[in-house]
C-alpha positions in Angstrom: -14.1 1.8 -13.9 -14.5 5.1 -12.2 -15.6 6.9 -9.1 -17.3 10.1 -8.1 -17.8 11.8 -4.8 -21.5 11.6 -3.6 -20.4 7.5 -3.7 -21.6 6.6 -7.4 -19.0 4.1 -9.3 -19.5 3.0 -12.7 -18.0 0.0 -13.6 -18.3 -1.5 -17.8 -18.5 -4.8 -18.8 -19.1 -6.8 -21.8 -21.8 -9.2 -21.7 -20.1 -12.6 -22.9 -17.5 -13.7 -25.5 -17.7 -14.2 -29.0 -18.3 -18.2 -29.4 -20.1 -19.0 -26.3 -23.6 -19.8 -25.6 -25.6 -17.6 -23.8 -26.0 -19.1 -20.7 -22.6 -17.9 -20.0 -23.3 -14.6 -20.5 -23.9 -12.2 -17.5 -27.8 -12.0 -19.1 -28.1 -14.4 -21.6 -31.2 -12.3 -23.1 -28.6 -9.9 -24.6 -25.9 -10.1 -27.3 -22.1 -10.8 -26.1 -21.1 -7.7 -27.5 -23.8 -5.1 -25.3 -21.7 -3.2 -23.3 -22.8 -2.9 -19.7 -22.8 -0.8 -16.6 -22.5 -2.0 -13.6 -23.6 0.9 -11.0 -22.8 1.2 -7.2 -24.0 3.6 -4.8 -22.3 3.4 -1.4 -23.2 5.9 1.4 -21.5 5.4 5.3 -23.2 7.3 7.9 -22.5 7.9 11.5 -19.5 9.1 13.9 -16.5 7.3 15.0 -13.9 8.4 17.9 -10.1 7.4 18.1 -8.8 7.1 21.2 -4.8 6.9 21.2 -2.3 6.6 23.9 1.4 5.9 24.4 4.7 6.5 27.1 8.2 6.0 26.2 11.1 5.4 28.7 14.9 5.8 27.6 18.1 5.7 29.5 21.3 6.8 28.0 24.2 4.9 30.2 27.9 5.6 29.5 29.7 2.1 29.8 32.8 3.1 29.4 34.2 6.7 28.0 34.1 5.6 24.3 31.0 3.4 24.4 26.9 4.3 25.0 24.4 2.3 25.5 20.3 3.2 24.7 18.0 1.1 26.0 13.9 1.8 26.1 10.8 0.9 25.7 7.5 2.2 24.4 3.7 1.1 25.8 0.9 1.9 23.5 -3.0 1.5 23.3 -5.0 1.8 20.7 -9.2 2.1 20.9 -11.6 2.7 18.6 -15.4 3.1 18.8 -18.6 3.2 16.3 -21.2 5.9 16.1 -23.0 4.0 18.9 -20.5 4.2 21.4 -19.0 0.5 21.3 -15.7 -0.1 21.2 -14.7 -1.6 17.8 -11.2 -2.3 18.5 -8.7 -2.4 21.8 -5.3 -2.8 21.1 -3.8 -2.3 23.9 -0.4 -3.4 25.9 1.6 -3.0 23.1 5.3 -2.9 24.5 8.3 -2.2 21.9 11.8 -2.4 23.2 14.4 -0.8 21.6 18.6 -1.3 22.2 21.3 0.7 20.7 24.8 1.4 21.1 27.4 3.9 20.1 30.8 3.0 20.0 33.7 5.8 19.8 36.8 3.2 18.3 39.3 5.9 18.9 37.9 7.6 21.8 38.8 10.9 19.7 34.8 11.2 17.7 36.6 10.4 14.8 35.4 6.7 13.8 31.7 5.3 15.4 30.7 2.1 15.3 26.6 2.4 16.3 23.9 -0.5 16.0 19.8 -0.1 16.8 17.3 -2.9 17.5 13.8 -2.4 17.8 10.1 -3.3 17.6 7.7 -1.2 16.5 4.3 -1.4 16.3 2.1 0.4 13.6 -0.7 2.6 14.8 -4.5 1.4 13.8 -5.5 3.8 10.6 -8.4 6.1 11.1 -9.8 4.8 7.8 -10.7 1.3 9.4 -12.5 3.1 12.0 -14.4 4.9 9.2 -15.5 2.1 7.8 -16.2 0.2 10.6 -17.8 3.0 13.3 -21.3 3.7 11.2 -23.8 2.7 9.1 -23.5 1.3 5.2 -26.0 1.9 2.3 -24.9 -0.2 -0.5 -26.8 -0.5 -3.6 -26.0 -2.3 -7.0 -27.7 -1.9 -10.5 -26.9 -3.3 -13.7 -27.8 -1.5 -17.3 -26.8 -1.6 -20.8 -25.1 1.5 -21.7 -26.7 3.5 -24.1 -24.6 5.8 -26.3 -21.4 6.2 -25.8 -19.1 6.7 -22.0 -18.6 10.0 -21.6 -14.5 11.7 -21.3 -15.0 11.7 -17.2 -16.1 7.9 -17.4 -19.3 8.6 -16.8 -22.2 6.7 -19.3 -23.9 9.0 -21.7 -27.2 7.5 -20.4 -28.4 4.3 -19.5 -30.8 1.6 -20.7 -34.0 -0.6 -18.6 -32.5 -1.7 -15.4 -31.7 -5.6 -15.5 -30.8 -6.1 -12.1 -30.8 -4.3 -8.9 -29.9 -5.4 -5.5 -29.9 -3.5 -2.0 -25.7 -5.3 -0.6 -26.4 -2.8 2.7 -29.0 -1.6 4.5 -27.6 1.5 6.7 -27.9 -0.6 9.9 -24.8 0.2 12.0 -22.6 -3.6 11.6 -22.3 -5.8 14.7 -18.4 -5.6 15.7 -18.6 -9.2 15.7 -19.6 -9.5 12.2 -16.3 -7.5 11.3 -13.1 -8.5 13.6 -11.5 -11.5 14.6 -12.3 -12.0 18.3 -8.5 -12.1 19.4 -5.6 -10.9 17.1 -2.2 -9.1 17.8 -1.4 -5.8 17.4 0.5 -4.9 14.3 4.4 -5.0 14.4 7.9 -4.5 12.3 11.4 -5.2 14.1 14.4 -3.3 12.9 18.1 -4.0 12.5 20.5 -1.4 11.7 24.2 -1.6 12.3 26.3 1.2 10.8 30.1 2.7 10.5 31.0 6.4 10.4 34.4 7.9 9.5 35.4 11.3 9.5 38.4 11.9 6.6 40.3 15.1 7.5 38.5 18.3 8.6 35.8 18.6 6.4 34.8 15.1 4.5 32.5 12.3 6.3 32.6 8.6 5.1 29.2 6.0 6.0 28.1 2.5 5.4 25.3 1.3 6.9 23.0 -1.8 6.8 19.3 -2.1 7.0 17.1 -4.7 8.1 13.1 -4.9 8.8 10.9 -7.6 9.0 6.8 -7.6 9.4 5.6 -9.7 12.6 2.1 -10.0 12.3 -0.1 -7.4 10.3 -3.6 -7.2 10.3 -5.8 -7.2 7.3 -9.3 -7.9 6.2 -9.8 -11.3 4.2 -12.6 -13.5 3.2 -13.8 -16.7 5.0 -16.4 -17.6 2.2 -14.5 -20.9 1.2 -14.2 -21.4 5.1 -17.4 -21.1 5.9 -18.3 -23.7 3.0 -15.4 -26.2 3.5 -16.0 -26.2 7.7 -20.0 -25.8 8.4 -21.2 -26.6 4.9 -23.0 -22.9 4.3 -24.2 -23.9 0.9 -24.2 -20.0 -0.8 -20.7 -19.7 -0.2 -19.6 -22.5 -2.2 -18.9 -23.3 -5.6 -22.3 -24.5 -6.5 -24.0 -21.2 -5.7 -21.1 -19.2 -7.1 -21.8 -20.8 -10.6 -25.7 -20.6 -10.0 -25.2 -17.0 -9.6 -26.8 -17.3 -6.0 -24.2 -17.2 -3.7 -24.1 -14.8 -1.0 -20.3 -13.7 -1.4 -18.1 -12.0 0.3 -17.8 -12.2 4.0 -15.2 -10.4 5.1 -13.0 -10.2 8.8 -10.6 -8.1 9.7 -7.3 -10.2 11.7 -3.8 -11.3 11.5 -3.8 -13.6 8.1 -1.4 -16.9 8.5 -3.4 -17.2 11.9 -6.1 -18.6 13.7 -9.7 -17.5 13.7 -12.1 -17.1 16.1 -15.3 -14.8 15.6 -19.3 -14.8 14.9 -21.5 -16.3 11.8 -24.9 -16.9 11.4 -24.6 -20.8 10.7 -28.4 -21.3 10.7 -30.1 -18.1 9.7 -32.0 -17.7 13.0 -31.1 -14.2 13.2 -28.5 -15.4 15.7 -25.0 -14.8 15.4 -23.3 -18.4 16.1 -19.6 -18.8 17.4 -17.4 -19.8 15.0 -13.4 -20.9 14.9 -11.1 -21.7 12.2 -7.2 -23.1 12.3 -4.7 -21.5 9.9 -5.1 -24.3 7.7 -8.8 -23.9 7.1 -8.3 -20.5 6.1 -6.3 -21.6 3.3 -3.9 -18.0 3.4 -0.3 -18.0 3.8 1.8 -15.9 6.4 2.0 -12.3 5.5 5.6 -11.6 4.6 7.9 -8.3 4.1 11.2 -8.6 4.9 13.6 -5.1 3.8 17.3 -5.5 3.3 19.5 -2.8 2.6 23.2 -1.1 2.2 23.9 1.7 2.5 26.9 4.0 1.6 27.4 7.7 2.1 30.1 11.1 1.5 29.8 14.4 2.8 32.1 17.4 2.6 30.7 20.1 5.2 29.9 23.5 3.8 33.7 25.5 3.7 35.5 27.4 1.1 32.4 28.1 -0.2 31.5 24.5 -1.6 29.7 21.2 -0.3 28.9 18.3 -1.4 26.8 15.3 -0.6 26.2 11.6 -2.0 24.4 8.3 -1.3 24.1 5.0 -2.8 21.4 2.1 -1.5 21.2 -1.5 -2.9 18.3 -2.9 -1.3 15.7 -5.6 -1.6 12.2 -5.4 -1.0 10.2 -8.7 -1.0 7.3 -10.6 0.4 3.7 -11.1 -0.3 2.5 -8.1 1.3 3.8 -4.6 0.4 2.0 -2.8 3.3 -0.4 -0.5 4.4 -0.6 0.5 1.2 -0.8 -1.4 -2.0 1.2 0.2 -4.9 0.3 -3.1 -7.1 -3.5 -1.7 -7.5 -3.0 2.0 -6.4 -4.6 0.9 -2.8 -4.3 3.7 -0.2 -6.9 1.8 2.2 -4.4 0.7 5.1 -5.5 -2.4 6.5 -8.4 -3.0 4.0 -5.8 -3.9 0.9 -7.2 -6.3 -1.3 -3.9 -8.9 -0.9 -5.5 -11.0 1.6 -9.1 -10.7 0.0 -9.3 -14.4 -1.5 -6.9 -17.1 -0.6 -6.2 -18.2 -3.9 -5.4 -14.8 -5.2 -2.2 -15.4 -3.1 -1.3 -18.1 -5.6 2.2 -16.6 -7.1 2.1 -13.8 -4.7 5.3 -14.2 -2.9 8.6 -12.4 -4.5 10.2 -9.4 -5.2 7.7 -6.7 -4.0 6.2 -3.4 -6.4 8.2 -0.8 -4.9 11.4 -2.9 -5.1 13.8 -0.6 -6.8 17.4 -2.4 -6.2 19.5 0.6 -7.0 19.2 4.5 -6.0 22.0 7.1 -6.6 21.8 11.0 -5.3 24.7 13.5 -5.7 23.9 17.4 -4.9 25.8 20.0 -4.3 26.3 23.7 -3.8 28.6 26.5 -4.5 28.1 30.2 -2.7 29.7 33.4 -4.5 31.3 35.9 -2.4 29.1 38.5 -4.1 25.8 36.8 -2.9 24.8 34.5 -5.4 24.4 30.6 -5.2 24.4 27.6 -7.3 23.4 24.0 -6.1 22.4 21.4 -8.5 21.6 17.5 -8.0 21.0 14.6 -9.6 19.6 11.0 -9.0 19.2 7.3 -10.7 16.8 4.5 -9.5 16.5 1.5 -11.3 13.6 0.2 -12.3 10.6 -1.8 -10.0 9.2 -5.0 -10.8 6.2 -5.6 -13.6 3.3 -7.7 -13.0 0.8 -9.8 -15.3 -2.4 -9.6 -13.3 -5.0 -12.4 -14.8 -8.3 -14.7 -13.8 -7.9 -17.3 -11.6 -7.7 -20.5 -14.2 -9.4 -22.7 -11.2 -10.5 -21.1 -7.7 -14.1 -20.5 -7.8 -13.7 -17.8 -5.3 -10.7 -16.4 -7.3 -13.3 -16.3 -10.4 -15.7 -14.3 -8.5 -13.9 -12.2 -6.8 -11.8 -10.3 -9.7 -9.1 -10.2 -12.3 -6.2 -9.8 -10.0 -4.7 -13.1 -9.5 -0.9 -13.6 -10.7 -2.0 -15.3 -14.0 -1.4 -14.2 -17.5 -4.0 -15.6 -19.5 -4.5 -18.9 -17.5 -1.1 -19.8 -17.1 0.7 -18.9 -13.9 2.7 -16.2 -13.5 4.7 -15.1 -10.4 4.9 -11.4 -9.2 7.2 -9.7 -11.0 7.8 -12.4 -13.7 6.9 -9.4 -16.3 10.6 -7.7 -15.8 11.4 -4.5 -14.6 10.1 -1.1 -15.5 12.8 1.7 -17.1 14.5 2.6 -14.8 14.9 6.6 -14.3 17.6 9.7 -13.4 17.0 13.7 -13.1 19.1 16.5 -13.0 17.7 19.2 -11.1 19.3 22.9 -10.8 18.9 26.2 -9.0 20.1 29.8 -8.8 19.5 32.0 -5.7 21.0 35.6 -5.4 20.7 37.4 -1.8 21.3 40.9 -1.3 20.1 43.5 1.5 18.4 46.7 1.0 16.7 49.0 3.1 17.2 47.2 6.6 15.9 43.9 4.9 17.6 40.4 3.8 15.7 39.8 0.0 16.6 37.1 -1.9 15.2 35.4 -5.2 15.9 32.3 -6.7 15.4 29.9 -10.2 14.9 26.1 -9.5 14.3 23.7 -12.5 13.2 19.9 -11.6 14.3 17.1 -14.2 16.2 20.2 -16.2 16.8 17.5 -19.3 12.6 16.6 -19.2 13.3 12.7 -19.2 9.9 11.2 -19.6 10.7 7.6 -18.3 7.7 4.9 -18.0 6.9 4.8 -14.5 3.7 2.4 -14.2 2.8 0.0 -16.9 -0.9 -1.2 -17.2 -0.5 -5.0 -15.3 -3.8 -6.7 -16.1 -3.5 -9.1 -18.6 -7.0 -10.4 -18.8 -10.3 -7.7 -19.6 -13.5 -8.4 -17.5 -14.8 -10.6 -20.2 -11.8 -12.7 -19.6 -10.5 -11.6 -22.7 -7.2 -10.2 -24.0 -6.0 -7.2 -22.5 -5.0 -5.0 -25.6 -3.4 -2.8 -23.8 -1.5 -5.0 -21.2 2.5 -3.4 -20.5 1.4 0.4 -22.3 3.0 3.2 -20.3 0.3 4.4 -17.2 2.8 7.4 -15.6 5.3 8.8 -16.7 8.0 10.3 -15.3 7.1 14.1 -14.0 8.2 16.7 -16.8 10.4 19.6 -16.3 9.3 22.1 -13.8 10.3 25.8 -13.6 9.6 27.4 -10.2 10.6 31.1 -9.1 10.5 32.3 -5.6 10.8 35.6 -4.1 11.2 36.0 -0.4 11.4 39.1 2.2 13.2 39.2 5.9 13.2 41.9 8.0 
């Protein structure tokens, strides 16, 4: 698939598989094998405002000579509103208290013992205001493709429209057709207890451990299989989905692993209808994302010409829910991921999370001549992040419809991350900088080379198993990214 700006996405499909009869074919009235493009125009129209606000209060209080105490808290308020003028979304009386302490053991500044606990609560992304403040043309067509797709993924031309639907008519939404009537702000707490030493005059010795925890999040999901399962609406059940006359997908935006409250049309009048729903009915699990990590650190302070600095974190991502962004599909939506789009898509979802890379290594360092020139160079490691198979839903009927991106490979379940790890990946990078004055004016220039060696680890593997035509992916675990290549930069800079 592939999209271009002016809101036109192509999407390519085969028609059936080899073996089956036609009535399971997208249009039975072509061969299996007619390639087909699916083609969406979207257009969003209107103005949105974003109305923030926030006060913070912190007190420092000196216990005792060798131990400080930092208490506050922060208030915040959110409010969005839609081209009209409505407000979309309040979020207000958001308090976040915070607690820390700084212990001097020896009373000399030598040795600290410091902790931090917080709550913080995310800010509201402009992008769900976008997509919620105006008005949405949605169109969808379906051709065969004709000729061949072109190198920018666009088709070469296209054949007789089979199918065309208008999903959106430009009408600005009613609010109540898109949020949950009463959900909780967005929230992470924060653990972090640490130890500093200093060793001698010039070296600096750390630990410290890391720990943070989602609260609640907020997300858009699907209450099709709700609506079906609760107040019998017929075209959002299985039936329709396999007639091909269902009306899916009916999306809200609140705090999955809760309650429900909001507005449907239960009997078509026109009318939007009160509607509620227990966590249970919903069918989606907690959103999880708990961070652990350790921490360990050296420092020798710039003297005699030298420094040197050096970390090493073990840490542990994992969950069901990576977070505003989803690295899993490339999502940069925040609060409009596809994780809590289908219940069942959820199936397996829970484990070591994509960006989980349990080992990270950094060393630089820097060495200034008397005669004005310096050397510094650096070099990090980071293990490798978990691998996915990404598959149709063998079962859900909602999973089916909705897309290939369940945890199964090929039907049979397959937990997130049950692929293996990625390579895992280190750098050297180096630089040279002269200084020198001349005329009245400090020049310098200077020679920097990024991943010096040009290691070309794998950095993203292709993790869908199954093709839209629920066949074999061919080219399931071949190499996406790679590792950036060597880069050369020169600089040249002038103060007077």
């Amino acid at each position: 698939s592939v999209r271009f700006s002016g809101g036109a996405f192509y999407r390519y499909y085969l028609n059936g598989v080899e073996g089956l009869p036609p009535e399971d074919f997208l249009f039975p009235d072509l061969p299996w094998d007619q390639t087909l493009v699916r083609v969406d125009h979207q257009d969003r129209t209107g103005s949105y405002e974003v109305i923030s606000n926030a006060a913070y209060i912190q007190d420092s209080w000196a216990v005792s000579g060798n131990l400080t105490l930092n208490l506050g808290v922060r208030w915040e308020r959110f409010e969005s509103k839609n081209t009209l003028g409505d407000t979309l979304m309040d979020v207000s009386d958001q308090y976040a208290p915070r607690v820390g302490a700084i212990w001097d053991i020896g009373g000399d500044g030598r040795s600290k013992l410091y902790g931090h606990l917080g709550l913080y609560h995310l800010p509201m992304s402009t992008e769900v205001a976008i997509y919620s403040a105006g008005g949405l043309y949605h169109d969808r067509g379906w051709y065969p493709l004709m000729g061949e797709i072109e190198a920018d993924g666009s088709p070469e031309a296209l054949g007789e429209e089979l199918d065309f639907r208008v999903l959106a008519d430009g009408e600005v939404s009613d609010k109540r057709e898109m949020f949950d009537s009463e959900y909780e702000p967005m929230s992470q707490s924060e653990l972090i207890i640490g130890f500093e030493r200093l060793v001698g005059e010039r070296w600096s010795l750390g630990v410290r451990g890391v720990a943070r925890r989602f609260n609640e999040i907020i997300e858009d999901l699907s209450i099709d299989e709700a609506l079906w399962r609760k107040y019998g609406i017929v075209c959002h059940g299985p039936d329709a989905i396999a007639a091909g006359e269902d009306c899916l997908f009916t999306f809200r935006i609140t705090n999955p692993g809760t309650e429900f409250t909001g507005w449907y049309d239960l009997d078509g009048d026109g009318e939007l209808d009160p509607i509620s729903f227990t966590a249970d009915e919903l069918g989606y699990p907690d959103a999880d994302r708990t961070y652990l990590a350790l921490e360990l650190t050296a420092q020798r302070r710039f003297a005699d010409n030298w420094m040197l600095q050096g970390s090493y974190t073990w840490s542990h991502g994992y969950g069901n829910y990576e977070g505003l962004l989803n690295s899993d599909l490339g999502q940069d939506n925040p609060y409009l991921t596809q994780t809590f789009d289908v219940a069942a898509m959820l199936d397996g979802g829970a484990g070591d999370l994509h960006n989980d890379r349990r080992h990270n290594l950094k060393v630089y360092g820097s060495y200034a001549f008397d005669f004005g020139l310096q050397l510094s160079g650096g070099t990090w490691y980071r293990s490798g992040r978990p691998v996915n198979a990404f598959g149709w839903h063998p079962t859900d009927p909602w999973a089916r419809a909705y897309d290939n991106y369940a945890f199964f490979n090929n039907g049979e379940a397959c937990p997130r991350g049950c692929a293996g790890k990625s390579d895992a990946a280190w750098a050297l990078d180096l630089g040279v900088r002269y200084d020198w004055s001349w005329f009245g004016a400090d020049w310098h220039a200077r020679v920097d080379a990024i991943n010096l060696t040009n290691n070309h680890s794998v950095e993203v593997v292709v993790e869908a198993t199954d093709l839209s035509n629920h066949q074999p992916n061919p080219s399931y675990l071949l190499p996406r990214y790679y590792q950036s290549p060597r880069t050369v930069r020169f600089g040249f800079g002038l103060s007077f």
